[in-house]
PDB file with SEQRES, HELIX, SHEET and CRYST1 records, atoms N, CA, C and O in Angstrom:
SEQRES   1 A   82  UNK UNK UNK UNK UNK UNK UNK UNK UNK UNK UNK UNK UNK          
SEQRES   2 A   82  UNK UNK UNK UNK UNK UNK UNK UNK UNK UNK UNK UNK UNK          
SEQRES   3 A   82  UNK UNK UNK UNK UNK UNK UNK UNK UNK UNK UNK UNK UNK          
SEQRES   4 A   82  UNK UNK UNK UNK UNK UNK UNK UNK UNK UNK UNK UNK UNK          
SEQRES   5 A   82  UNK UNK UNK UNK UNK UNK UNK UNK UNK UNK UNK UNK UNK          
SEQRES   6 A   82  UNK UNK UNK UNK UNK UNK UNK UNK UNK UNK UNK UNK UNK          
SEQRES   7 A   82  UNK UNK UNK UNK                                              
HELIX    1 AA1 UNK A   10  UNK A   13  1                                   4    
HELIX    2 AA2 UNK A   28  UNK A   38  1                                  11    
HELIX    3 AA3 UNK A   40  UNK A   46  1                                   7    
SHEET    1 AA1 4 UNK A  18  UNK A  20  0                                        
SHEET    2 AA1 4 UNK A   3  UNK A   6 -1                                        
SHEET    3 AA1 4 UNK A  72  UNK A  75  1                                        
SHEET    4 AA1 4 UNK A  54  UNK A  56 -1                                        
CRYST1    1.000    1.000    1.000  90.00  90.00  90.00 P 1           1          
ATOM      1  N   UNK A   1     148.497 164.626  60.558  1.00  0.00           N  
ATOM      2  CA  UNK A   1     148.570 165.249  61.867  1.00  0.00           C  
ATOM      3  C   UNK A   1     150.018 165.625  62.162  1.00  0.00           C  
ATOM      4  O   UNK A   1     151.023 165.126  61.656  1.00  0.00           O  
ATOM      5  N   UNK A   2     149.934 166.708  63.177  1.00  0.00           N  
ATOM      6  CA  UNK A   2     151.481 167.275  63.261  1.00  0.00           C  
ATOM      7  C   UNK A   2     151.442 167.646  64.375  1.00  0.00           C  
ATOM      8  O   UNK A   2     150.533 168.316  64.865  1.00  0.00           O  
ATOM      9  N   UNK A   3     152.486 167.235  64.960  1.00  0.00           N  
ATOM     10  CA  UNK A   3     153.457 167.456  66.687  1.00  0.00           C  
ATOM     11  C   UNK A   3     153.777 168.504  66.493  1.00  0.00           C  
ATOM     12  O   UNK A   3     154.615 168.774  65.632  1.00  0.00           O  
ATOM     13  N   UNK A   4     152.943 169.782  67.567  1.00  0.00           N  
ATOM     14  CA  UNK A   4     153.503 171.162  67.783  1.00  0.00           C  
ATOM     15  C   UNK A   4     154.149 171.267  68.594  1.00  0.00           C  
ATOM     16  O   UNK A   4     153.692 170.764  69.620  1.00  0.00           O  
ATOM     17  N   UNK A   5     154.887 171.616  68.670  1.00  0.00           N  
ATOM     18  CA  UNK A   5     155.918 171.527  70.513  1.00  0.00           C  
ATOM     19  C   UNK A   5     155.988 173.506  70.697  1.00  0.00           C  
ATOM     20  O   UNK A   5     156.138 174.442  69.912  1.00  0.00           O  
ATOM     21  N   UNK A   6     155.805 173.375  72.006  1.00  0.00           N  
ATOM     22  CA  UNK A   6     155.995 174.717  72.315  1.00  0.00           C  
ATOM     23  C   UNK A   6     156.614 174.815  73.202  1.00  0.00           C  
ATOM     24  O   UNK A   6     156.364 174.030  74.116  1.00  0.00           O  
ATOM     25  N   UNK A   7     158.196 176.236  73.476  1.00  0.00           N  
ATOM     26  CA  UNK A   7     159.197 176.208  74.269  1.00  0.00           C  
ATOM     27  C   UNK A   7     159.239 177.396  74.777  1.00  0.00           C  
ATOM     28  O   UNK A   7     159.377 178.402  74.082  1.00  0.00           O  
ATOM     29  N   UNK A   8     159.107 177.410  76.255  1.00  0.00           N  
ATOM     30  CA  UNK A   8     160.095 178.542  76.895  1.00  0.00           C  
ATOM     31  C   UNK A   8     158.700 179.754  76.992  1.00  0.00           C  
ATOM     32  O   UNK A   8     157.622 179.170  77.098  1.00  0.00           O  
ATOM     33  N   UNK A   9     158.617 180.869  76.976  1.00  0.00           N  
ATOM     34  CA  UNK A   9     157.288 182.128  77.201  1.00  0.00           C  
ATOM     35  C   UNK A   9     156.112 181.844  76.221  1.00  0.00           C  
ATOM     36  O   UNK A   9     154.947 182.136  76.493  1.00  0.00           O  
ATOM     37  N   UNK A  10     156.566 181.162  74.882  1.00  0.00           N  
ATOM     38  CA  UNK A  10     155.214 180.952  73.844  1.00  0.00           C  
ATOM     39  C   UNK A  10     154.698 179.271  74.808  1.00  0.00           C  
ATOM     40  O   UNK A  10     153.482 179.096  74.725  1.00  0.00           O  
ATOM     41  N   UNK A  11     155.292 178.374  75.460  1.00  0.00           N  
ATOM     42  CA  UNK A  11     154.448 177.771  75.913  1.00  0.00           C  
ATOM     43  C   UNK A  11     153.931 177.746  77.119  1.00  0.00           C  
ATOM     44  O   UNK A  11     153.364 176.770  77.611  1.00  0.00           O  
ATOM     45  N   UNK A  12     154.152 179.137  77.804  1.00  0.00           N  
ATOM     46  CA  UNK A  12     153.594 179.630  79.294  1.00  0.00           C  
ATOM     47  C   UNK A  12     152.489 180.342  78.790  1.00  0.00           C  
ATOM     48  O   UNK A  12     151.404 180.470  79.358  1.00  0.00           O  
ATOM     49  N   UNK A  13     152.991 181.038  77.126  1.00  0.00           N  
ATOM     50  CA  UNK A  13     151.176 181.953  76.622  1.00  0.00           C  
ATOM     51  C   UNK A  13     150.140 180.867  76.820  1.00  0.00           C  
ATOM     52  O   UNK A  13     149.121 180.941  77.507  1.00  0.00           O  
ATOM     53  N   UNK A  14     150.643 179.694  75.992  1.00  0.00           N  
ATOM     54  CA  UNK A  14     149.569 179.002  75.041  1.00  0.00           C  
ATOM     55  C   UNK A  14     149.340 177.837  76.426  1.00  0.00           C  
ATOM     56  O   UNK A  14     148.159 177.541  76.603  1.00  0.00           O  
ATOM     57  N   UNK A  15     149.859 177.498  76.921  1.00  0.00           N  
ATOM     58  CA  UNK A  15     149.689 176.548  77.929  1.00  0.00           C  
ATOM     59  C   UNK A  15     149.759 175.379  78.281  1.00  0.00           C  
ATOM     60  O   UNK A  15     149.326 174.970  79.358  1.00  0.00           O  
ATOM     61  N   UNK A  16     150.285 174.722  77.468  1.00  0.00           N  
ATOM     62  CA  UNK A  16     150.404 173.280  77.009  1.00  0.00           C  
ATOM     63  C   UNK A  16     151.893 173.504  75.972  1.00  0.00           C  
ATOM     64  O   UNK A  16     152.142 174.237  75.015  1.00  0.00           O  
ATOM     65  N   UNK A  17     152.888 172.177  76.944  1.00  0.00           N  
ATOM     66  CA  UNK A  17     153.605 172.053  75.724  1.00  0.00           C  
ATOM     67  C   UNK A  17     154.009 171.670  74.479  1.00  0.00           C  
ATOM     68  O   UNK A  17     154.958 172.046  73.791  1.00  0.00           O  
ATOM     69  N   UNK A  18     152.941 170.669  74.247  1.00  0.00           N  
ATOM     70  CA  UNK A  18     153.029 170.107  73.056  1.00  0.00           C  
ATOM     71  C   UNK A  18     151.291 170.012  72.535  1.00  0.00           C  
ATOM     72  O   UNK A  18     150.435 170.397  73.331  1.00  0.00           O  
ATOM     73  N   UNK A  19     150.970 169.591  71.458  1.00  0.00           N  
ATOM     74  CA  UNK A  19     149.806 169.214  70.793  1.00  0.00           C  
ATOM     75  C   UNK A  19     149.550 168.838  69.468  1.00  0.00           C  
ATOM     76  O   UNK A  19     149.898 169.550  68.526  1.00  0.00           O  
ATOM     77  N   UNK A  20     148.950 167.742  69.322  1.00  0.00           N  
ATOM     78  CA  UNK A  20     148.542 167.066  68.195  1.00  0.00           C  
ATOM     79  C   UNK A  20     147.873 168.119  67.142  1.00  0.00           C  
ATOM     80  O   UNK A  20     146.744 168.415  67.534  1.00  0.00           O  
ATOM     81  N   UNK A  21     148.171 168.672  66.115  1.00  0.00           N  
ATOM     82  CA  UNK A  21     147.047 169.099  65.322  1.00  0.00           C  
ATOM     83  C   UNK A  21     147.030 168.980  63.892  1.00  0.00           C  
ATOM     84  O   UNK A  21     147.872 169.374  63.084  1.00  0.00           O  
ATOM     85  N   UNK A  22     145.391 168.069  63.600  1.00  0.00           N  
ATOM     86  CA  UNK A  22     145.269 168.178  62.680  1.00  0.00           C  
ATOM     87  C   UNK A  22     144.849 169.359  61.669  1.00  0.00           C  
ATOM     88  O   UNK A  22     143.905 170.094  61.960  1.00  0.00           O  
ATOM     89  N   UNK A  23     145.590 169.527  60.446  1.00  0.00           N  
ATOM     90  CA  UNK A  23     145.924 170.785  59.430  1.00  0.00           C  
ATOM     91  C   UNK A  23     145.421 170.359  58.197  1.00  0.00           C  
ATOM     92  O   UNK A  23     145.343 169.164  57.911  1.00  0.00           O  
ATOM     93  N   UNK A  24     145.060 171.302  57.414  1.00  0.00           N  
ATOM     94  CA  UNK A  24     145.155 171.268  56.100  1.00  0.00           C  
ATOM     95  C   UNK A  24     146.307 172.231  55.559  1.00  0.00           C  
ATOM     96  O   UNK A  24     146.573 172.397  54.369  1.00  0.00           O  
ATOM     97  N   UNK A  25     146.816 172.716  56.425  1.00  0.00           N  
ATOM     98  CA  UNK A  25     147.751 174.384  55.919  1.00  0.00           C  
ATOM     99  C   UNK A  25     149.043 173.962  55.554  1.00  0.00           C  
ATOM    100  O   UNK A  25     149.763 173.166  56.156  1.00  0.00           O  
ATOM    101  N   UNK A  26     149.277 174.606  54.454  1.00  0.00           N  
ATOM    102  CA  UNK A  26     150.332 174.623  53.339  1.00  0.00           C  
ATOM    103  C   UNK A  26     151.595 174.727  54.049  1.00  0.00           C  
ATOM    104  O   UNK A  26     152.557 174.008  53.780  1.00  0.00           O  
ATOM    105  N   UNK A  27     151.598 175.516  54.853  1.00  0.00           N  
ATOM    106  CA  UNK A  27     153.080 176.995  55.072  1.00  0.00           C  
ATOM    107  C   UNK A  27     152.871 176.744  56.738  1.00  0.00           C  
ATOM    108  O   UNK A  27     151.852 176.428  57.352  1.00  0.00           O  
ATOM    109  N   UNK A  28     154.309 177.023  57.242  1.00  0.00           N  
ATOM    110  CA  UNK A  28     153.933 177.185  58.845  1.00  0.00           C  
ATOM    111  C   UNK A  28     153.212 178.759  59.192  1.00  0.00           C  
ATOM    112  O   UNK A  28     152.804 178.954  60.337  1.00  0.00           O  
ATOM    113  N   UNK A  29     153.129 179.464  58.517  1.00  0.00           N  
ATOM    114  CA  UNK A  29     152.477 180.791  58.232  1.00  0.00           C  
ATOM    115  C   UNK A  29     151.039 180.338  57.952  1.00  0.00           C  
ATOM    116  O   UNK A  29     150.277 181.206  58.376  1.00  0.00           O  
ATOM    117  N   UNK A  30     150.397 179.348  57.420  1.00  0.00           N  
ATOM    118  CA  UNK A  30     149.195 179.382  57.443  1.00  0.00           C  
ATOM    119  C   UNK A  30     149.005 178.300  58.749  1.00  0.00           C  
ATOM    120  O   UNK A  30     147.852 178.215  59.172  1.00  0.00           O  
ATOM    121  N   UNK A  31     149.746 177.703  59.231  1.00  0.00           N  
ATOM    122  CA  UNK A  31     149.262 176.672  60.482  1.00  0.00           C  
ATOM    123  C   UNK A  31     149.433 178.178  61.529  1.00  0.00           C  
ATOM    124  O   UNK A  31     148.298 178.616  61.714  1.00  0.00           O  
ATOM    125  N   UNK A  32     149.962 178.617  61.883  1.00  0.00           N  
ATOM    126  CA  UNK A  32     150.170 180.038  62.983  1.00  0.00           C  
ATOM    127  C   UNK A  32     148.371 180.915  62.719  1.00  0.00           C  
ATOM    128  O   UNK A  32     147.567 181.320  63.559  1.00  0.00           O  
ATOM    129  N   UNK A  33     148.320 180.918  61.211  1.00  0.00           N  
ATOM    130  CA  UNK A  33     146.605 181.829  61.579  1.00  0.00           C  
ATOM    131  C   UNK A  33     146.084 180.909  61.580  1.00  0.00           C  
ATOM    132  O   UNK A  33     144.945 181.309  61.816  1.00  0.00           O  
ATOM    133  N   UNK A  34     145.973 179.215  61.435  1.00  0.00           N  
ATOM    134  CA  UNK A  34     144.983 178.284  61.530  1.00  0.00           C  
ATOM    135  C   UNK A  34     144.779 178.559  63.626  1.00  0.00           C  
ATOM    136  O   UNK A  34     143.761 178.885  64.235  1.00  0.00           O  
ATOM    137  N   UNK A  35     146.411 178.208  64.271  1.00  0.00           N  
ATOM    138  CA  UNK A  35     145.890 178.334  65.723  1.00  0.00           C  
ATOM    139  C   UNK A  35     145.408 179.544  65.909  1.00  0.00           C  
ATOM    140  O   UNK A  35     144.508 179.466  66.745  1.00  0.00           O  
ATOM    141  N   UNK A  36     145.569 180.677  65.527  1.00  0.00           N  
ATOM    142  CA  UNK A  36     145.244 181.778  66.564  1.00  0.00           C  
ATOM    143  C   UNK A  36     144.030 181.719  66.562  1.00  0.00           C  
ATOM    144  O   UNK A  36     143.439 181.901  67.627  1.00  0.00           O  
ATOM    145  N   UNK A  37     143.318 181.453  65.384  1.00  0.00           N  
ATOM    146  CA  UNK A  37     142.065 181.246  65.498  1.00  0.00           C  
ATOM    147  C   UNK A  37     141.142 180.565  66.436  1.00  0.00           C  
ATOM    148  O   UNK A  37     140.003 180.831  66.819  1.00  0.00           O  
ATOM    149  N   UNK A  38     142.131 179.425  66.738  1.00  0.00           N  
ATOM    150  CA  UNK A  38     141.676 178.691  68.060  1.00  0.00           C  
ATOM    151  C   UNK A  38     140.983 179.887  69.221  1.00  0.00           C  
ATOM    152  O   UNK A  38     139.792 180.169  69.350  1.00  0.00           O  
ATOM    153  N   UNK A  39     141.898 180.323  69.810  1.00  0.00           N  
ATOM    154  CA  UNK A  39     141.616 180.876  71.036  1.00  0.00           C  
ATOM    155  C   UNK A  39     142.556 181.899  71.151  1.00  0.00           C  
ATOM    156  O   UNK A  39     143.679 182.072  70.676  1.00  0.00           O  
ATOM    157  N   UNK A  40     141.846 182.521  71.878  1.00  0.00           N  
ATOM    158  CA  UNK A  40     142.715 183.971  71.916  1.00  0.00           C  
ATOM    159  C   UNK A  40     144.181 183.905  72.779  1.00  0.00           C  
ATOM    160  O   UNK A  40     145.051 184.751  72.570  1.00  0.00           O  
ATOM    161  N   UNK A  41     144.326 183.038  73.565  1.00  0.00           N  
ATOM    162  CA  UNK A  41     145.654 182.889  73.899  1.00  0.00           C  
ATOM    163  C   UNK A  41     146.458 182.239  73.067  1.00  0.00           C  
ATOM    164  O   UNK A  41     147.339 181.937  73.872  1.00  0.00           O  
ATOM    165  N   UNK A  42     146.937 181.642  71.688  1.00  0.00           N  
ATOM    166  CA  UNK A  42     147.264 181.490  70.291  1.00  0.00           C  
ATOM    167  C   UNK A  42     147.352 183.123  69.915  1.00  0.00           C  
ATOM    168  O   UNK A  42     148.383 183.733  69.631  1.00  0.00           O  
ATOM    169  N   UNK A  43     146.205 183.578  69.980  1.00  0.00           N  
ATOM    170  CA  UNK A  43     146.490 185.204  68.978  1.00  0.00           C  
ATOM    171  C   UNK A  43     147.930 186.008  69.735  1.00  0.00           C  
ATOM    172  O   UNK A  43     148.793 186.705  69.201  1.00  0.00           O  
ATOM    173  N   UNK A  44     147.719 185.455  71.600  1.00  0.00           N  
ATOM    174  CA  UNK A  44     148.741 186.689  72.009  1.00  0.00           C  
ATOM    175  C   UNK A  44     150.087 186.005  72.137  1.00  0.00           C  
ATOM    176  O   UNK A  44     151.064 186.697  72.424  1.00  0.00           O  
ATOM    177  N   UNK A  45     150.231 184.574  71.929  1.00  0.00           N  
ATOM    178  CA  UNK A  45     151.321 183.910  71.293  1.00  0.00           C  
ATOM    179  C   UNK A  45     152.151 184.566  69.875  1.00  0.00           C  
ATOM    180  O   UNK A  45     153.218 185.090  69.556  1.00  0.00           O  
ATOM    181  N   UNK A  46     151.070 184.204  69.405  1.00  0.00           N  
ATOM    182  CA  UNK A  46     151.685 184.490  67.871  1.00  0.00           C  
ATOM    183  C   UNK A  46     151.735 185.939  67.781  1.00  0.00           C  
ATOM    184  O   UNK A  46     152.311 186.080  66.702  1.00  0.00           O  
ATOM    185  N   UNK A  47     151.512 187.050  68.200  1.00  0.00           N  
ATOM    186  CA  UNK A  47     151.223 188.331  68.117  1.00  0.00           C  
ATOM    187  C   UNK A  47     152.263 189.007  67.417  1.00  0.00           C  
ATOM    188  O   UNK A  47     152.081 189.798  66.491  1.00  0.00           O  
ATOM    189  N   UNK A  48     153.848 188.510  68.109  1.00  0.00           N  
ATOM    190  CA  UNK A  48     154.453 189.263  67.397  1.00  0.00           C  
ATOM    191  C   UNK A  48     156.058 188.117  67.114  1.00  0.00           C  
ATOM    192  O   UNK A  48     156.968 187.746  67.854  1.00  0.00           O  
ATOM    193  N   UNK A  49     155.719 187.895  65.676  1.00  0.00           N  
ATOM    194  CA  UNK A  49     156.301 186.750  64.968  1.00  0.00           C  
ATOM    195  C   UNK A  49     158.168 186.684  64.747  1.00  0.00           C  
ATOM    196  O   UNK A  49     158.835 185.751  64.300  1.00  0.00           O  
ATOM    197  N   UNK A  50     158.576 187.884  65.190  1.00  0.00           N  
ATOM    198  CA  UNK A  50     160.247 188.655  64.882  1.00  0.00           C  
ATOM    199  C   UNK A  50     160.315 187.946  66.567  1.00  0.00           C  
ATOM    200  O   UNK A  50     161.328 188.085  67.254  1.00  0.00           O  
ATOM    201  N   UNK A  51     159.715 187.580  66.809  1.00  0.00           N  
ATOM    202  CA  UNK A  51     160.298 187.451  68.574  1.00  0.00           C  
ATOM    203  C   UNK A  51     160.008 185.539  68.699  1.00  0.00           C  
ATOM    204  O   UNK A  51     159.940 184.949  69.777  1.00  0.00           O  
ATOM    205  N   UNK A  52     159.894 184.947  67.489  1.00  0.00           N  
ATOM    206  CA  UNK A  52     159.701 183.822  67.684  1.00  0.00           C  
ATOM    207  C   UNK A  52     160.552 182.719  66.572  1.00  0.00           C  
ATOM    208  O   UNK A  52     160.577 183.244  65.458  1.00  0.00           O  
ATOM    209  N   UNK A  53     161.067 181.700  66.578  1.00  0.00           N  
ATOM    210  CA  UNK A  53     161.942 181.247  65.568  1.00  0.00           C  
ATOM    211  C   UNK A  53     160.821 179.384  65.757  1.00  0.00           C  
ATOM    212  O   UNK A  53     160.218 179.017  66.766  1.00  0.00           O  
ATOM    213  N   UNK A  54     160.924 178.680  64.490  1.00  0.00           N  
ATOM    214  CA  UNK A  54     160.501 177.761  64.250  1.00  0.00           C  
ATOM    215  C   UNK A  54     161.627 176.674  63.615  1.00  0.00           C  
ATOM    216  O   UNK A  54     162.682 176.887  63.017  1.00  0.00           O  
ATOM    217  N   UNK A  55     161.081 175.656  63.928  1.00  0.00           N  
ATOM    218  CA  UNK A  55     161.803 174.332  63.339  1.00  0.00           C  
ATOM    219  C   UNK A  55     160.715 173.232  63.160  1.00  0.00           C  
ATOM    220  O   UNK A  55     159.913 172.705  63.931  1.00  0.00           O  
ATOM    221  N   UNK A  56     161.054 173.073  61.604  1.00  0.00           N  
ATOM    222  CA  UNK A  56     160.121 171.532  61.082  1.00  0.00           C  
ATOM    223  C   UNK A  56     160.769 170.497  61.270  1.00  0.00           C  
ATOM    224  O   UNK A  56     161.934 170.859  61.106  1.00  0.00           O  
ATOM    225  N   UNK A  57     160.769 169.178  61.568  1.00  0.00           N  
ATOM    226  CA  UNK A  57     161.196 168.170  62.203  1.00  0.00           C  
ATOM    227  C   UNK A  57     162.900 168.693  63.022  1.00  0.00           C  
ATOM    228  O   UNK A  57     163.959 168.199  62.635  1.00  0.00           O  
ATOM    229  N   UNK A  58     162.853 169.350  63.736  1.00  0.00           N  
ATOM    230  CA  UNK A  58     164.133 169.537  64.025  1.00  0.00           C  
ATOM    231  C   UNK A  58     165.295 170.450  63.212  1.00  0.00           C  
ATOM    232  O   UNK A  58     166.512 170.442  63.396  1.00  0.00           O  
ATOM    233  N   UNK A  59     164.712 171.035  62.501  1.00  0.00           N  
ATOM    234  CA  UNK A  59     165.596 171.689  61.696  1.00  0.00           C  
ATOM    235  C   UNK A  59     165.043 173.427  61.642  1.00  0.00           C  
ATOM    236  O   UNK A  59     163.824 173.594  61.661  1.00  0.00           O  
ATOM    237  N   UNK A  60     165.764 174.418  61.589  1.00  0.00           N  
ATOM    238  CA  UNK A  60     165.284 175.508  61.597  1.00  0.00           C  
ATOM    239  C   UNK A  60     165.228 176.371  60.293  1.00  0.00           C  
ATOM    240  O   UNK A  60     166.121 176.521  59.459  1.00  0.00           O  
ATOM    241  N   UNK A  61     163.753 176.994  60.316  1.00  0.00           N  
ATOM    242  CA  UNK A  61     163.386 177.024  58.696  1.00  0.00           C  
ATOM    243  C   UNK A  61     162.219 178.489  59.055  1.00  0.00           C  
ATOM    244  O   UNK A  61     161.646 178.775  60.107  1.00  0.00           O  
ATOM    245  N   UNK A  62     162.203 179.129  57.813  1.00  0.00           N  
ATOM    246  CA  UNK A  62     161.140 180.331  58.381  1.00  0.00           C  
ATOM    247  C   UNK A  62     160.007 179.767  58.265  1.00  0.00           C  
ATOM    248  O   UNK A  62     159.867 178.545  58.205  1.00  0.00           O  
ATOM    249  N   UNK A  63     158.721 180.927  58.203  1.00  0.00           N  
ATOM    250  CA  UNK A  63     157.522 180.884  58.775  1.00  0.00           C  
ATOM    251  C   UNK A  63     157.107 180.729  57.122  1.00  0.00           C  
ATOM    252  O   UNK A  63     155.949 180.328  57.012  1.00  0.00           O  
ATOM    253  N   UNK A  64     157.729 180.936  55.934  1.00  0.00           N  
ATOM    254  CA  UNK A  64     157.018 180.754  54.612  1.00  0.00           C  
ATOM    255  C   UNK A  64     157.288 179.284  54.329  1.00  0.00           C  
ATOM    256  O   UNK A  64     156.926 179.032  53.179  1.00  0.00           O  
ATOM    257  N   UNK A  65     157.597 178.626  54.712  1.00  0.00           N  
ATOM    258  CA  UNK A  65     158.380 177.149  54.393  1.00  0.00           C  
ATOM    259  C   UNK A  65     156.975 176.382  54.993  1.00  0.00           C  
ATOM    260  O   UNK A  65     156.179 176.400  55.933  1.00  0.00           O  
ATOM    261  N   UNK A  66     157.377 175.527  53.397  1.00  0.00           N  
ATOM    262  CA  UNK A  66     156.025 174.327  53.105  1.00  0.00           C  
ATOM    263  C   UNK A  66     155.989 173.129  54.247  1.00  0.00           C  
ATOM    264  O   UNK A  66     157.073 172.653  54.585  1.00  0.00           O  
ATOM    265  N   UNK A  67     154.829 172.650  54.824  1.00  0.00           N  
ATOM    266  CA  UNK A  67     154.996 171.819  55.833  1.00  0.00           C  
ATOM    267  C   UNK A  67     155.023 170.577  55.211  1.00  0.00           C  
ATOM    268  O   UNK A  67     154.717 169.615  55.915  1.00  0.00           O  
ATOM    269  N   UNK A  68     155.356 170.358  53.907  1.00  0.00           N  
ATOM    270  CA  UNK A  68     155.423 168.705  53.160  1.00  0.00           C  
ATOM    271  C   UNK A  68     156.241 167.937  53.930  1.00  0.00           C  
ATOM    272  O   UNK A  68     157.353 168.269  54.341  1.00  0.00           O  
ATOM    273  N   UNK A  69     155.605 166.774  54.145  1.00  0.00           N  
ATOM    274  CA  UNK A  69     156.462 165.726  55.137  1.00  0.00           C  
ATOM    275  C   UNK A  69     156.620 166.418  56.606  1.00  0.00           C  
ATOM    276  O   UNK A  69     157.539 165.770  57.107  1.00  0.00           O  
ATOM    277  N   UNK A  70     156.278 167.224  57.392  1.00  0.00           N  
ATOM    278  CA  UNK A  70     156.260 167.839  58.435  1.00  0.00           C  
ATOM    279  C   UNK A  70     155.373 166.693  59.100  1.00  0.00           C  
ATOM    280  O   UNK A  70     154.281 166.230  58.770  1.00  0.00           O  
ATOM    281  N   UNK A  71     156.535 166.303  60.519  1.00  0.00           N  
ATOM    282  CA  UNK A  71     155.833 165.607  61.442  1.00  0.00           C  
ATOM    283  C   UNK A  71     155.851 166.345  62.884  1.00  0.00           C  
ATOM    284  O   UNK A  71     155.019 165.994  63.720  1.00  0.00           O  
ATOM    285  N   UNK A  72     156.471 167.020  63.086  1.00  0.00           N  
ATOM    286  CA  UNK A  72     157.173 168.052  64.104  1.00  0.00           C  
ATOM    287  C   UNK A  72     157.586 169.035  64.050  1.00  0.00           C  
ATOM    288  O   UNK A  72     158.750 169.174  63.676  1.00  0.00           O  
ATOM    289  N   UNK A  73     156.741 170.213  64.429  1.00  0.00           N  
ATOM    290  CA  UNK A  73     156.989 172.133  64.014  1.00  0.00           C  
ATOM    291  C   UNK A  73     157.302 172.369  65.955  1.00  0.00           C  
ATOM    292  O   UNK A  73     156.551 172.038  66.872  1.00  0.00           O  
ATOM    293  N   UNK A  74     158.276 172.851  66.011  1.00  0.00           N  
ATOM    294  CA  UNK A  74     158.324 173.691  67.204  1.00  0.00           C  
ATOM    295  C   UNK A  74     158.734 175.426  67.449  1.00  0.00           C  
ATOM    296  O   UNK A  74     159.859 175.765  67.079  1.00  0.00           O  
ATOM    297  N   UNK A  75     158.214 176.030  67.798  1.00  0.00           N  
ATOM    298  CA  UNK A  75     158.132 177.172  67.907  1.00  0.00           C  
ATOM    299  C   UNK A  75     158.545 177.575  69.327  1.00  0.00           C  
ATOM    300  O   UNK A  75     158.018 176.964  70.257  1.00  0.00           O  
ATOM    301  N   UNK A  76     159.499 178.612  69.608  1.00  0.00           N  
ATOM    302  CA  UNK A  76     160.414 179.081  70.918  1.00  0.00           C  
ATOM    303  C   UNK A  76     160.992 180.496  70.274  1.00  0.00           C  
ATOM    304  O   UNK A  76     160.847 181.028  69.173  1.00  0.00           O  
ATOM    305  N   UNK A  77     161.688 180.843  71.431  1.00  0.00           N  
ATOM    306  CA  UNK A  77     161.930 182.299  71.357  1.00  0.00           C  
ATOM    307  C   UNK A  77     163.118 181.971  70.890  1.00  0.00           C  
ATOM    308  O   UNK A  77     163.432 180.781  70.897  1.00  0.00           O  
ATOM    309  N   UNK A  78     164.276 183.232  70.248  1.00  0.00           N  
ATOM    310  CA  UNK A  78     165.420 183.668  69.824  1.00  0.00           C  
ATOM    311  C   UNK A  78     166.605 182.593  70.587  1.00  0.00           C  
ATOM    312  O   UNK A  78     165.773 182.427  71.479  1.00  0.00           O  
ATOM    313  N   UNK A  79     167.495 181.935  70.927  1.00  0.00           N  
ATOM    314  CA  UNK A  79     168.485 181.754  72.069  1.00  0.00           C  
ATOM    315  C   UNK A  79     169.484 182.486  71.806  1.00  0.00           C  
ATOM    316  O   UNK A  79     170.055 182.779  70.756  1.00  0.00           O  
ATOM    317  N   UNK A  80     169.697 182.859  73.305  1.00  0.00           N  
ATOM    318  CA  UNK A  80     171.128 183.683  73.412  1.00  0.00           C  
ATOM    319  C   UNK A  80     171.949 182.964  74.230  1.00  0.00           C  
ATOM    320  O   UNK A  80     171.786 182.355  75.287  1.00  0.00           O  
ATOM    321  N   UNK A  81     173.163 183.238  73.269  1.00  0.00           N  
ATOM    322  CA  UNK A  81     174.319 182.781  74.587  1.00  0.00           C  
ATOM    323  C   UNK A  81     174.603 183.585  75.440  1.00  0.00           C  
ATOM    324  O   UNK A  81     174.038 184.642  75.722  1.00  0.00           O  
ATOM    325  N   UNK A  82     175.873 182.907  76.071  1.00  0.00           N  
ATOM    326  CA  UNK A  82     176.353 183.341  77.690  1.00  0.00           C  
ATOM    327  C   UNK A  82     177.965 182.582  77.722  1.00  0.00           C  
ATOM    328  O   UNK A  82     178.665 182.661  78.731  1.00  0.00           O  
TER     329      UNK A  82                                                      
END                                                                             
């Protein structure tokens, strides 16, 4: 099982900030079409993937990267400074 955390407009889509889910998926690219499948507010989350950045336990890594040992994926938008 794996701690999704969701930050900032992807967790105002999806609605909830965090969630337990159990996976079989390889890649954070196959956990992203495992949720959309969920429900259609997942599809308009994930819709458009250049507008979203990920991190596996705290560390920031793309969307082809293996979830081995993954206890914590969070997904949020770009940050900009100021």
């Amino acid at each position: 099982m794996i701690k999704v955390l969701y930050f900032a407009w992807v967790r105002e889509r999806i609605g909830v900030p965090y969630e337990i889910v159990e996976t079989q998926s390889g890649t954070v690219m196959e956990l992203v079409e495992e949720l959309k499948q969920k429900e259609p507010r997942y599809e308009i989350a994930f819709s458009d993937l250049s507008a979203i950045k990920v991190a596996i336990n705290q560390e920031l890594c793309e969307f082809d990267t293996k979830l081995n040992g993954a206890i914590e994926i969070a997904f949020f938008p770009p940050m900009t400074g100021g």
